[in-house]
TORTORMI-544662 format. One record per residue (C-alpha): residue in three letters; residue number from 1; x, y, z. Coordinates in pm, whole numbers. Layout:
N
{ALA NUM {X Y Z}}
...
This chain:
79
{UNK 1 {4867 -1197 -5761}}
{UNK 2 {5193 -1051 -5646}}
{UNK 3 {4966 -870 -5383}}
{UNK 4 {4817 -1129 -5252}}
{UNK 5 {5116 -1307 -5186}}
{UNK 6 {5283 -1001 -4977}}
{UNK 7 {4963 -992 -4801}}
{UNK 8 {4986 -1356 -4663}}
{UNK 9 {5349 -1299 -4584}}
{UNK 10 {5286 -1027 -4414}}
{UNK 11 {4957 -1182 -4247}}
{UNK 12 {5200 -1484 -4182}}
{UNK 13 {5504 -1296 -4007}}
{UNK 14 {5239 -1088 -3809}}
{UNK 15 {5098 -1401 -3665}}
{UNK 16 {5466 -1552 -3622}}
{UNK 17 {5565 -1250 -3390}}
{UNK 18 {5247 -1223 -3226}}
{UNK 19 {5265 -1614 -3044}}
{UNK 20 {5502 -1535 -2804}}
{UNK 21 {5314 -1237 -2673}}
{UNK 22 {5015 -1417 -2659}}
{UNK 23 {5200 -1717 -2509}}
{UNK 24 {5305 -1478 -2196}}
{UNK 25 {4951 -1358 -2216}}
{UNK 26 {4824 -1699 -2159}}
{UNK 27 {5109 -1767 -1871}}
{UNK 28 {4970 -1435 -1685}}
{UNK 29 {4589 -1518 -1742}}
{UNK 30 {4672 -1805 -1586}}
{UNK 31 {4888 -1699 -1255}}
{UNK 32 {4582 -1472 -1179}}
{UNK 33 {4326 -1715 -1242}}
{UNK 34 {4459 -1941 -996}}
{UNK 35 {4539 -1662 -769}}
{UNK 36 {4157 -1583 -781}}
{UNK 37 {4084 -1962 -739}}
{UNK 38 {4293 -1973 -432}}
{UNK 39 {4143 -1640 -291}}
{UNK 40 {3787 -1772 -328}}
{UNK 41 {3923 -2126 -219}}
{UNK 42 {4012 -1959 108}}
{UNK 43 {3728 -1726 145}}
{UNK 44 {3433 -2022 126}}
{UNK 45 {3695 -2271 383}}
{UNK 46 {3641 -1937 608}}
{UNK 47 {3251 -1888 535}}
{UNK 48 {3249 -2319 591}}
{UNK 49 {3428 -2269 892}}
{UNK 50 {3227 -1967 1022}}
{UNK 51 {2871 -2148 961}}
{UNK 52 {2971 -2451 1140}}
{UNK 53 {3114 -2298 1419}}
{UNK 54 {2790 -2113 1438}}
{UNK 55 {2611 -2360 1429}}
{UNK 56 {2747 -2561 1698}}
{UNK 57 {2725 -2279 1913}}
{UNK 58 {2370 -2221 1814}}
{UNK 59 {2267 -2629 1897}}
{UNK 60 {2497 -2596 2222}}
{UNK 61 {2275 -2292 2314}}
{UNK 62 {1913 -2453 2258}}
{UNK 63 {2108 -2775 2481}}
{UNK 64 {2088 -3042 2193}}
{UNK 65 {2288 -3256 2344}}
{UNK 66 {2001 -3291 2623}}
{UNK 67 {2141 -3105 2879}}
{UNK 68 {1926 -2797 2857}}
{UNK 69 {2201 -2570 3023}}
{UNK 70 {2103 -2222 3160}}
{UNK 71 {1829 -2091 2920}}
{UNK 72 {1873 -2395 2731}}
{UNK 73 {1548 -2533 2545}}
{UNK 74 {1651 -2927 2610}}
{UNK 75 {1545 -3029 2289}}
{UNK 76 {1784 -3332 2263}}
{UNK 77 {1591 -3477 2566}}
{UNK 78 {1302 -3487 2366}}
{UNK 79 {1408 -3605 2038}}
């Protein structure tokens, strides 16, 4: 009996000292997941950024906006 009480002290003092560690642990988990967030927030406003520019400059070169510049295919003329 005696035993088993030292056992849950022991048990209880090792989770008492271990909170604050895991606290911090918690705290640090989070800084980097939101450093991550932000990194792949900023990445896919780039890629967004990239494929739309491209895009307009792939309808500007096939002249959909009718125009049919140099080379241009016209298409907006015929939609």
């Amino acid at each position: 009996m005696k035993s088993m009480i030292i056992v849950a002290v022991l048990a209880f003092l090792a989770v008492a000292s271990a909170k604050p560690f895991l606290g911090e642990l918690g705290a640090g988990l989070g800084e980097v997941g939101a450093g991550l967030g932000a990194g792949l927030g900023n990445i896919g406003a780039g890629l967004g950024a990239g494929i739309g520019a491209g895009l307009e400059g792939l309808g500007a070169g096939l002249g959909l906006g009718g125009r049919g510049g140099r080379g241009g295919l016209g298409l907006g003329g015929l939609l």
